[in-house]
C-alpha positions, 0 to 999 in steps of 0.5 A, spaced: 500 500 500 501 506 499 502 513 504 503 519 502 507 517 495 510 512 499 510 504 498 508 501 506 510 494 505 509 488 509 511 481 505 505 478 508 500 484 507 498 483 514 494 490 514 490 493 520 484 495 517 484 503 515 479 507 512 479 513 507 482 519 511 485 516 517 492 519 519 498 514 520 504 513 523 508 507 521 514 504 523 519 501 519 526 498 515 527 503 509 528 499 502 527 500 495 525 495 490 526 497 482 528 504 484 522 505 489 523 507 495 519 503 501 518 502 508 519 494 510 514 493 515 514 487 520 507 486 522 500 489 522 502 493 529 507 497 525 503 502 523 498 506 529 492 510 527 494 518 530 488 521 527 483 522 521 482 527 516 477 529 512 478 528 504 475 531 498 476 527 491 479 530 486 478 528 479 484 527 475 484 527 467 487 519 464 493 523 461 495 526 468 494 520 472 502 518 473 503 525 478 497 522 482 500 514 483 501 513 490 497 518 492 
C-alpha cells in the first residue's frame, strides 16, 4: 500500500484495517525495490492510527494520472 507517495510494505500484507482519511504513523526498515523507495514493515502493529482527516476527491484527467500514483 501506499502513504503519502510512499510504498508501506509488509511481505505478508498483514494490514490493520484503515479507512479513507485516517492519519498514520508507521514504523519501519527503509528499502527500495526497482528504484522505489519503501518502508519494510514487520507486522500489522507497525503502523498506529494518530488521527483522521477529512478528504475531498479530486478528479484527475487519464493523461495526468502518473503525478497522482501513490497518492
Amino acid at each position: 500500500m501506499y502513504g503519502d507517495g510512499l510504498q508501506l510494505y509488509q511481505y505478508s500484507g498483514d494490514f490493520q484495517i484503515l479507512s479513507v482519511g485516517d492519519v498514520i504513523q508507521a514504523r519501519g526498515s527503509p528499502s527500495t525495490n526497482h528504484g522505489e523507495t519503501r518502508l519494510k514493515l514487520s507486522g500489522a502493529d507497525s503502523i498506529v492510527i494518530i488521527g483522521h482527516e477529512e478528504v475531498e476527491a479530486t478528479e484527475v484527467a487519464l493523461d495526468e494520472l502518473d503525478a497522482f500514483v501513490g497518492r
